[in-house]
C-alpha angles and dihedrals in degrees: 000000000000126000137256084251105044088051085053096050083054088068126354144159111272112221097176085104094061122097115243109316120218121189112210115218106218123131092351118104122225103266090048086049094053095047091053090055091046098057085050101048086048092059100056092269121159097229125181152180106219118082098203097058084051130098099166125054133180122204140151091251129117105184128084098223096051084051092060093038099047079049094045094043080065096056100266123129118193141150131228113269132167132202092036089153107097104239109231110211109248126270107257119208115254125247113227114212124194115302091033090273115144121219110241098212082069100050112119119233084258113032126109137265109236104196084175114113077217106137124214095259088055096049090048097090103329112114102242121233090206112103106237096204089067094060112108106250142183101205104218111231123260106273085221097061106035122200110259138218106262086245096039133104150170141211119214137198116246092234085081091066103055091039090055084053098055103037085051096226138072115277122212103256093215090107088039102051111109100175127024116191156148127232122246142173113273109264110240095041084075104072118210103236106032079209097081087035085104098045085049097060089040089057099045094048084049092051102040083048089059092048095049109135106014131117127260113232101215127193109266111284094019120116111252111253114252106239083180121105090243096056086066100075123171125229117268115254126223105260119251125211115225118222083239074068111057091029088064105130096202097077117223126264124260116282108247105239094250087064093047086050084039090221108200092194104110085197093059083060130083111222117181134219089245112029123172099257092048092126092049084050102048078062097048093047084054097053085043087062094049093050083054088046085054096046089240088143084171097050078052098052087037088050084038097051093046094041088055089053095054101039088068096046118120099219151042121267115249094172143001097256084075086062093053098055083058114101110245096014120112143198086275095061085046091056091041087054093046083057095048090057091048089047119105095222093020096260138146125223091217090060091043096059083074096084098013098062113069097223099046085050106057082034091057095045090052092042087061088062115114112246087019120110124191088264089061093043092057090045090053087048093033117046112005093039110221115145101191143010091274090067096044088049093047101036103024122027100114093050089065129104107238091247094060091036075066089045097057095029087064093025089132105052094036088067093051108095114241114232121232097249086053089050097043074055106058084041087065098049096045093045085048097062097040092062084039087060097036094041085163092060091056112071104341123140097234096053147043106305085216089063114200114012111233115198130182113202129153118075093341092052082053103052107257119147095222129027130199090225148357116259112189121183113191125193149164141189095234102066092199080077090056108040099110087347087140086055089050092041092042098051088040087051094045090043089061089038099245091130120048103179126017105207095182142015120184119185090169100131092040084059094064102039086268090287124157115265108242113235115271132234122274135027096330103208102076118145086281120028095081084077111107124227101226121127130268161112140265109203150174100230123199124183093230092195104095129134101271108187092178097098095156119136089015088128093046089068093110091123140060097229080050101056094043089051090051102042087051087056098055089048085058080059111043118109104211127132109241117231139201126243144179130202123194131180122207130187110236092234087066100024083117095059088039095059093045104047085047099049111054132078120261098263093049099047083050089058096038088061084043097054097048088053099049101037089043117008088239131138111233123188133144084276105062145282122289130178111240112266124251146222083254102042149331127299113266128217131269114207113197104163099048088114091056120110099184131038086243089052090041092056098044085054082052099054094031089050089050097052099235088110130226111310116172113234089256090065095054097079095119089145 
């Protein structure tokens, strides 16, 4: 049966005739807003991201004041105009003297030039000889995209868009135009008397010197105002080729297919550990965390969606143009390429400006803190000034929850990678209590000889030398075994002294008899609900076993109160590096979703949830696939990997049922 979007690629709108498109985000979240941009992009449309190269911008808004303030909150200044299409004068028919010949003082702006000597008997039902596609021709432009004034915009109702979808061809915007306007300077950067323009600017750079370095007050709900260098960002430029370009005598390679269907999809990609442009991408994964230090969720998605592109792609890059034929990449990732070539150390100043910008620098370190996002590290610089952990130790400890009180207390060596000798280790360990504390799961006849599965999956599924932190999915095919398996392996763990602080325990999926959760209403796919609902547990982990050569009062353990005393003691010595590490429990009838949705990198697992739900309709998480609920029911669940007799077999059914292919683990590193 085909799909929604291969009945749409038979016949679509075609949106290559409009002028730059800009989707508004509000009150869309980012998955709606993605999909928007998708079915443009899809449809030949020139998006961008820069309002000041749009003229046309789409957004679920119907008033004209929000219109000019959601344009002018970005940035953009205009004033109401109407009329901003540029009227063409009308065709006129042409006059035919003798001989066939027409006048040219009659030809309309748009008709065509006949250089036939074909009279208008002959053309009146007599099939011509003469070829009209050599005829010298005008095309007048689509009624439904006139041409604008180079100032002028509009902003459009989104209902366009979907009408335009479903009628299959592209509508005239005239009943869907909710702003019409022109841009203009700002108004108070004109000043009255030009006289005093110089003493303006004087007093302005006076006045911004003597507020370097403090801290904007903004209104309640606003986003506080960037006084650092890296918040002032110019507008990104069309890229230009050079004639060295397309001079180049070494011809190009041959584009991959994904890049000639321009698949957006960053999970129908293969994108190695290692790719050719690693070091590019190392500086635009730092200007992609500056965009998330600066709560700029689209410039993320947007970072996220070029980074992912070129990830998978085969060569090295030799020019811009190469970025542009990437889906999802524009003219700014071209410029920023064409710096990193000129660059001494391959570096962009837009990256630097991580560790170079004090701002972006404390935000950053706070943002590193385990249980802290980017909005609470801006709460801790912002507005309650503190600039280190010093200052968050002195000023604010108590104001901490206790999971960020752990994150600060082993700041240091949470931050230091774990080697994959060090994570195949701590696998061990966990798989050997679980079987400790389920003995009938581990060689039992009526049940699986290799007793508890023990996975690991994340960065080190993936190849890399060093992970962040340890993710261990256990399983069985008796789900008796696994029914509050992470309780059991986490008391068992804690008894020996392998974890020293559990963060967080879920026992979400045990709760409901390890069931699948049922989709829930709505859209699905808001900044939260792709998080499954499996079991599991987020912990500090310390190997306890060390040379201790403090053996006094060992002979004075005759008591409890002494032993406990003493053994807390010892912990306060052991050297140890503390890990994270992360256990998670997955019932066998969805182990194939579990591994997949815990494998890949963050861009591919988004699209991976995007693509189920847009091939399919289907909701996909580590916890399983479930059909979209509907005015009539809940969503049921879709089992793809019942036929599958191993994890591995069961995650192959998963990514082959949901149309994305086999990739092996390697290929996910979308970043």
């Amino acid at each position: 049966m085909p799909t929604e979007s291969h009945l749409d690629s038979l016949a679509s709108a075609d949106f290559s005739s409009c002028p730059p498109i800009f989707v508004l985000p509000t009150h869309l979240s980012l998955d709606e807003l993605h999909e928007v941009e998708e079915r443009l992009t899809q449809r030949g449309a020139h998006l961008t991201y820069n309002v000041a190269e749009a003229q046309l911008f789409l957004g679920n808004i119907s008033q004209k004041k929000r219109a000019a303030l959601e344009l002018r909150s970005r940035g953009l200044w205009t004033e109401e105009r109407a009329g901003l299409a540029r009227e063409r004068p009308a065709v006129k028919r042409r006059r035919v003297e003798e001989g066939g010949r027409a006048r040219v003082e009659d030809r309309g702006p748009d008709e065509v030039i006949d250089l036939s000597t074909e009279t208008e008997d002959e053309a009146d039902g007599v099939e011509s000889r003469h070829d009209p596609g050599r005829h010298l021709k005008r095309p007048a432009p689509s009624k439904s995209s006139p041409e604008l004034e180079a100032d002028g915009l509009r902003v459009v109702k989104l209902e366009w868009l979907d009408r335009c979808v479903e009628e299959r061809q592209l509508l005239p915007v005239d009943s869907f135009v909710v702003y019409q306007a022109v841009k203009i300077e700002r108004p108070d950067a004109k000043p009255a008397d030009p006289a005093n323009a110089v003493k303006g600017i004087l007093q302005r750079a006076k006045e911004d010197a003597s507020k370097a370095g403090t801290i904007v007050s903004t209104l309640p709900g606003r986003r506080p105002m960037d006084t650092s260098p890296s918040s002032q960002r110019p507008p990104p430029k069309l890229y230009r080729q050079t004639t060295s370009e397309n001079e180049e005598a070494v011809p190009l390679p041959p584009a991959p297919d994904w890049v000639k269907e321009r698949v957006m999809y960053a999970c129908l990609r293969s994108a190695p550990l290692h790719p050719p442009n690693e070091r590019f991408i190392s500086q635009l994964l730092k200007i992609r965390t500056i965009r998330e230090l600066t709560l700029d969720e689209i410039g993320v998605r947007a970072y996220s969606t070029s980074i992912a592109a070129i990830a998978a792609y085969p060569y090295s890059f030799r020019r811009g143009s190469e970025i542009l034929a990437l889906p999802g990449c524009e003219a700014k990732i071209a410029h920023l390429f064409a710096e990193f070539q000129q660059s001494e150390h391959g570096t962009l100043s837009a990256a630097d400006a991580l560790t170079t910008d004090p701002a972006l620098r404390d935000l950053h370190t706070f943002n590193q803190i385990w249980g802290v996002g980017p909005k609470t590290a801006r709460d801790f610089y912002y507005k309650r000034g503190w600039r280190d952990l010093d200052d968050i130790v002195e000023h604010g400890w108590d104001s901490l929850s206790r999971v960020q009180q752990i994150g600060v207390k082993f700041y240091d060596e949470l931050l230091i990678g774990i080697p994959r000798a060090e994570s195949e280790e701590i696998a061990r360990t966990v798989r050997q209590h679980a079987n400790r504390v389920r003995p009938s799961a581990d060689g039992s006849p009526d049940n699986d000889a290799r007793g508890v599965e023990c996975i690991v999956v994340g960065g080190y599924r993936r190849g890399k030398e060093s992970s962040g932190d340890v993710d261990i999915i256990l399983s069985h095919p008796d789900e008796s075994t696994t029914q509050d398996l992470v309780v059991d392996v986490v008391a068992s763990l804690e008894a020996e002294g392998w974890i020293t602080h559990t963060l967080a325990l879920h026992t979400m999926a045990s709760a409901r008899d390890q069931h699948p959760r049922p989709a829930p209403h709505g859209d699905g796919l808001t900044s939260s609900s792709h998080f499954d609902h499996l079991d599991k547990a987020l912990v500090v982990w310390q190997d306890p076993h060390f040379d201790d050569n403090d053996h006094n009062g060992d002979n004075d353990n005759n008591n409890d109160n002494n032993k406990e005393e003493h053994d807390r003691q010892r912990r306060k010595r052991n050297p140890n590096i503390h890990r994270r590490v992360d256990i998670i429990i997955s019932p066998w009838r969805t182990v194939g979703c579990a591994v997949l949705g815990w494998t890949g990198d963050t861009t591919f697992e988004r699209d991976l949830r995007r693509y189920a739900k847009k091939a399919h309709g289907w909701r996909f998480d580590s916890s399983g696939v479930r059909q979209y609920p509907t005015t009539t029911g809940q969503g049921a669940v879709v089992d793809l990997e019942g036929s599958g007799e191993t994890w591995e077999e069961r995650e192959r059914l998963v990514m082959e049922g949901l149309g994305v292919g086999w990739r092996l683990a390697g290929e996910r590193c979308s970043r």
